[in-house]
C-alpha positions, 0 to 999 in steps of 0.5 A, a space after each residue: 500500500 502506497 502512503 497516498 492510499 494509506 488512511 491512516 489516522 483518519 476517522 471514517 463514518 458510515 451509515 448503515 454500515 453493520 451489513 452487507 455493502 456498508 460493512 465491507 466498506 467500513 472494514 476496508 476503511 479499517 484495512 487501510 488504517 481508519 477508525 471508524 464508526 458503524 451507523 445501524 438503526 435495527 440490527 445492533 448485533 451485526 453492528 457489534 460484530 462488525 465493530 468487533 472485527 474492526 477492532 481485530 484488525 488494530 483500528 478503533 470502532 464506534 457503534 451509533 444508533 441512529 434513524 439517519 431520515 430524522 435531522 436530529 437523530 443524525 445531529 445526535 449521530 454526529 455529536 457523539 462522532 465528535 465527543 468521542 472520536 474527536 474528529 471526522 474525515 470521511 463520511 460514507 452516505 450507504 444507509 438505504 432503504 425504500 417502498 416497493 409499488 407502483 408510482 401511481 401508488 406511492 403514499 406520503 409516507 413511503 415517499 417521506 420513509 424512502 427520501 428521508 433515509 436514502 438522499 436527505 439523510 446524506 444532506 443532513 450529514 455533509 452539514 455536520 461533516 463538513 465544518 468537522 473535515 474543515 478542522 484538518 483542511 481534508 475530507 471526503 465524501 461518498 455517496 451511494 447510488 444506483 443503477 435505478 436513478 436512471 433506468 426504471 425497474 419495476 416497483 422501484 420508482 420512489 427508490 429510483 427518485 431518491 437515488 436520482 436525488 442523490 446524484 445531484 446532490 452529489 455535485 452541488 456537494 462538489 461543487 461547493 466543498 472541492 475548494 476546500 479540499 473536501 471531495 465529493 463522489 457518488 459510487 454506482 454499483 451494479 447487482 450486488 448479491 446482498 440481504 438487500 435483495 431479499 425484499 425484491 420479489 424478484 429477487 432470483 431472477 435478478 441474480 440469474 440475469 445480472 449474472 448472464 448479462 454482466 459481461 465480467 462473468 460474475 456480479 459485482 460483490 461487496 468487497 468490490 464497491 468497498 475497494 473502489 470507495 477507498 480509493 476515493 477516499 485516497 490522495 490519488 483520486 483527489 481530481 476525481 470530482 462530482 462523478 457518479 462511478 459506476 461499478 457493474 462488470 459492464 452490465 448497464 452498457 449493453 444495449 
């Protein structure tokens, strides 16, 4: 591992970060010497676990609470990342979640539940990060997207909505931090095999055609997106500003 490459000394926060993508996030953080703080708001145990295998792997771990679609449970969230890791400069906006039905019959309240966690959860959070990364003149943060926010997939219209909303919000971020030294991307990842796609009804043939029609030979897994959110993390990809980053193995450019 280069030094550019190396996190060392940096504190890394991210939401819903016990399970599946956001875990494999948060211990590739820690590989790359980051403390970090695991965000969860159901499954405190997996949190646990996963700040227990952080912990074997030498960095330190802080396990918060939190409904991240409420403002203040995210000041909250932030205010003990302050009291008691001192400092913040990463912030990764995993946490998700959403209503699958048709549009025509999306409610008030699935829209609230899915905007609220999915994009306004990471506005309420870079306005806590940001003035934290500006103590130390570094930050960055990363969004995740998906796939859905510009291709429409059936009962995946509010969540589609919300990810759309996070992509523009992603280079306003930009925009206005990169001159501060605080990087803003969005990463984008294909079919990943995670407890997520359990809600999916259609869960198995989603696996089945992501994995025919992906042309790398195999779907994208956790490990991979963690990977490519470190290295937006890094000193190397410091000109990489306000872009949504694909990862699928190829699978959205095929007509």
């Amino acid at each position: 591992m280069t030094e550019l490459l190396s996190l060392g000394g940096r504190v890394a926060l991210v939401t819903g970060g016990s399970r599946g993508i956001g875990r494999a996030i948060a211990l590739e953080l820690a590989d790359r010497g980051a403390d970090i703080v695991v965000n969860y708001l159901r499954h405190r145990q997996a949190a646990q676990e996963t700040a227990a295998e952080i912990e074997r792997r030498g960095r330190r771990a802080l396990v918060v609470k939190a409904h991240v679609g409420h403002k203040d449970k995210v000041d909250e969230m932030f205010d003990a990342v302050e009291r008691e890791m001192g400092r913040l400069d990463i912030f990764v906006g995993n946490a998700a979640s959403g209503v699958q039905k048709p549009v025509t019959q999306v409610l008030p309240k699935d829209w609230d539940w899915t905007v609220g966690i999915n994009a306004q959860s990471i506005l309420w959070g870079a306005q806590r990060a940001v003035p934290l990364m500006e103590r130390h003149g570094w930050g960055r943060i990363i969004t995740i997207t998906s796939i859905g926010s510009t291709r429409v997939y059936p009962d995946y219209a509010i969540v589609g909505v919300s990810k759309s909303a996070i992509e523009t919000l992603t280079r306003y971020l930009a925009v206005e931090l990169a001159s501060r030294n605080i990087i803003v991307n969005a990463v984008s990842p294909g079919v990943v095999e995670t407890e997520a796609l359990n809600f999916f009804p259609s869960k198995d043939q989603i696996i089945g055609y992501g994995k025919q029609r992906t042309p790398a030979g195999r779907l994208v897994e956790p490990e991979d997106v963690a990977k490519l959110v470190a290295f937006l993390c890094s000193d190397d990809a410091r000109m990489i500003v306000g872009q949504t980053i694909t990862i699928d193995g190829g699978y959205s450019i095929l007509a």
